[in-house]
N, C-alpha and C positions, 0 to 999 in steps of 0.2 A: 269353380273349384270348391271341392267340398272340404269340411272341417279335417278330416282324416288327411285326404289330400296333402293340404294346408301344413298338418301338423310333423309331415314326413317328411315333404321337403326341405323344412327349414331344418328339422333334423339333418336329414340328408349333406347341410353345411357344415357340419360336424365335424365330417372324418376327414383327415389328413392322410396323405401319401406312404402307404408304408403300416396302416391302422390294422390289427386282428379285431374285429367287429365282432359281436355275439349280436341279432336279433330275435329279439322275443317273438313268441307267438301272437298273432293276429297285427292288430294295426301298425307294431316294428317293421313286422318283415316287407311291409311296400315303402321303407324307404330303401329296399335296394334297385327300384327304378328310378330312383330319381340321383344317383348318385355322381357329380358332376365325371364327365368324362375327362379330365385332365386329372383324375384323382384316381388312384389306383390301392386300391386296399383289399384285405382277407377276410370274404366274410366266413365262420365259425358256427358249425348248428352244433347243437349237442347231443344228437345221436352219431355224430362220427364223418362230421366231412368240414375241414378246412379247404376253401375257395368255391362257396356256392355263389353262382351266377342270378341272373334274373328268372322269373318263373319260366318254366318250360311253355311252349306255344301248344295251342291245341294238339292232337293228334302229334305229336313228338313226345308225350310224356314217357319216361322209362319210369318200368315200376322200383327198379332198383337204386333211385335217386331222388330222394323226397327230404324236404327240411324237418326242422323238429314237432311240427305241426302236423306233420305229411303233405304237406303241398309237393305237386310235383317240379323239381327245383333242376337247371341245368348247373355247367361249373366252369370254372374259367381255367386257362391253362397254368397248368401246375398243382391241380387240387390232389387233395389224398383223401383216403377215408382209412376210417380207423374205429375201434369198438369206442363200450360206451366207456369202459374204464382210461383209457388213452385219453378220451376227449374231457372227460372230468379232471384229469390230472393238469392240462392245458389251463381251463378254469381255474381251476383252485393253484395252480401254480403262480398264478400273477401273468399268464402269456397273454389275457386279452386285454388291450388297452380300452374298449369302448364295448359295454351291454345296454340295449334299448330294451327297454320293459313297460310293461304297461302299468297299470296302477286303479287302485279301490283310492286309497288315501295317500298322501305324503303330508308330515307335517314339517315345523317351520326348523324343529332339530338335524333334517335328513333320514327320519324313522320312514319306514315303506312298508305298506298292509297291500299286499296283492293279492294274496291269495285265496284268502274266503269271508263270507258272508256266514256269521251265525246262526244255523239253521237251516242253512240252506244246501245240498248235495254238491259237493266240489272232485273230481278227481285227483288232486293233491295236487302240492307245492311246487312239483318241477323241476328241475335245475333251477330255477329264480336264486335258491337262498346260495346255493356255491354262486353263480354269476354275481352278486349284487356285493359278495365280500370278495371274489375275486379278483373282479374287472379292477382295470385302475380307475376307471370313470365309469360311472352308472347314469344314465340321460333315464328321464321319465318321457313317453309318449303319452298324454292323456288327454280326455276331455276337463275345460274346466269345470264345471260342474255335474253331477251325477244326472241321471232322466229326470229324477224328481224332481229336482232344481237345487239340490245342497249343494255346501263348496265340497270339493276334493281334496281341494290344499288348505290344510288347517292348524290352530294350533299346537294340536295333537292328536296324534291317531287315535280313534274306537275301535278299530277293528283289528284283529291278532296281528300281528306283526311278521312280514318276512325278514326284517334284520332291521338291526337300528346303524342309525348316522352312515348310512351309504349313497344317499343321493345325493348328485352334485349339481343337476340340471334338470328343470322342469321342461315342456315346450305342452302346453296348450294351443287351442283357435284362438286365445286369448293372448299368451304373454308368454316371453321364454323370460326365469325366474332361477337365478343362481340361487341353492343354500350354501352361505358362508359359516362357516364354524365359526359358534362363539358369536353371532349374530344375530341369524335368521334367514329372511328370505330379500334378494334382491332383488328389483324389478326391472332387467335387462332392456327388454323388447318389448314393447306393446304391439297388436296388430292395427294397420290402419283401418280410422275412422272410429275406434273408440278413443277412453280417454282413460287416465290412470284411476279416477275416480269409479270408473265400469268395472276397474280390473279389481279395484281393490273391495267391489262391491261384491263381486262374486267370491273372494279369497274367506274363507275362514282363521287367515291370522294375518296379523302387522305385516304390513310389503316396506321395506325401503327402496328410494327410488334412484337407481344410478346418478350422477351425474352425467354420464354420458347417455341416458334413456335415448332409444331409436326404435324408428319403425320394422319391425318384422318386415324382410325382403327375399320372395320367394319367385 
């Protein structure tokens, strides 16, 4: 199992019975494979379709059914679709209970930097900034540290900001990491076979560590 993998699954334990789900683009949206089958929820893209299914199979794809990424995406019964104004008013109304987003940085406040690099050519922000003050719960999917080897999760973000004090849940190959208001960061989960000492090596700011600390089970 690879880190992506890894990182979707445990997400994946997330959603409760009954959830309108937002999946971000790229490594979000493969937690809709893994989504326990005793669990029935809505997933939400934001070009206009509430109840997207899992990816379409080869040679099945319709061109007229694609997530917000353009994958080409099937739907589950009872989906609708609707423009993009209908589906931002969903967002920004408070109707999604849970957005998975990817992430540049999250610091130890719940501040979230996803969307560019300084310098560097970005197609813009996305829905990100309405999802992340919409949802009632914002989960981060990410790696824990960058290619180069920096932490992700820090004491404070350097890079622009898509909205501050929105994040509620990290989930790393490393550690799922609750931000508690008026805290910090908590150190939920560890994965097996490191140690809190690994996780906090990688962290760029102060981890508390549950009392009930347990192993990542995927």
């Amino acid at each position: 199992m690879n880190n992506r993998e890894f990182i979707v699954r445990r997400i994946a334990q997330e959603f409760k019975d009954g959830d309108v789900v937002n999946l971000g683009i790229g490594m979000p949206t493969l937690a809709v494979d893994y989504i326990p089958d005793h669990v029935q929820i809505m997933l939400q893209a934001e070009n206009g379709i509430l109840g997207v299914g899992p990816k379409a199979a080869k040679a099945e794809e319709n061109i007229d059914c694609i997530d917000s990424g353009g994958s080409f995406v099937t739907t589950v019964a009872g989906a609708c679709f609707f423009d993009s104004a209908v589906s931002f008013s969903i967002i920004r109304g408070g109707h999604v209970d849970i957005t998975v987003l990817g992430a540049l940085e999250v610091d130890e406040q719940g501040n979230l930097a996803s969307w560019m690099i300084p310098g560097k050519k970005v197609p813009g922000m996305g829905g990100a900034m309405d999802l992340v003050v919409g949802a009632k719960r914002v989960i981060i999917a990410m790696d824990h540290v960058s290619k180069d080897g920096q932490p992700k999760i820090v004491k404070a973000c350097t890079l622009p900001l898509t909205a501050v004090h929105v994040v509620n849940t990290i989930v790393t190959e490393m550690a799922v990491i609750e931000v508690i208001p008026g805290q910090g960061l908590m150190l939920m989960e560890i994965a097996p076979g490191l140690t809190v000492e690994d996780v906090q090596k990688a962290t760029g700011a102060e981890l508390w560590i549950s009392p009930d600390l347990k192993a990542i089970a995927v």
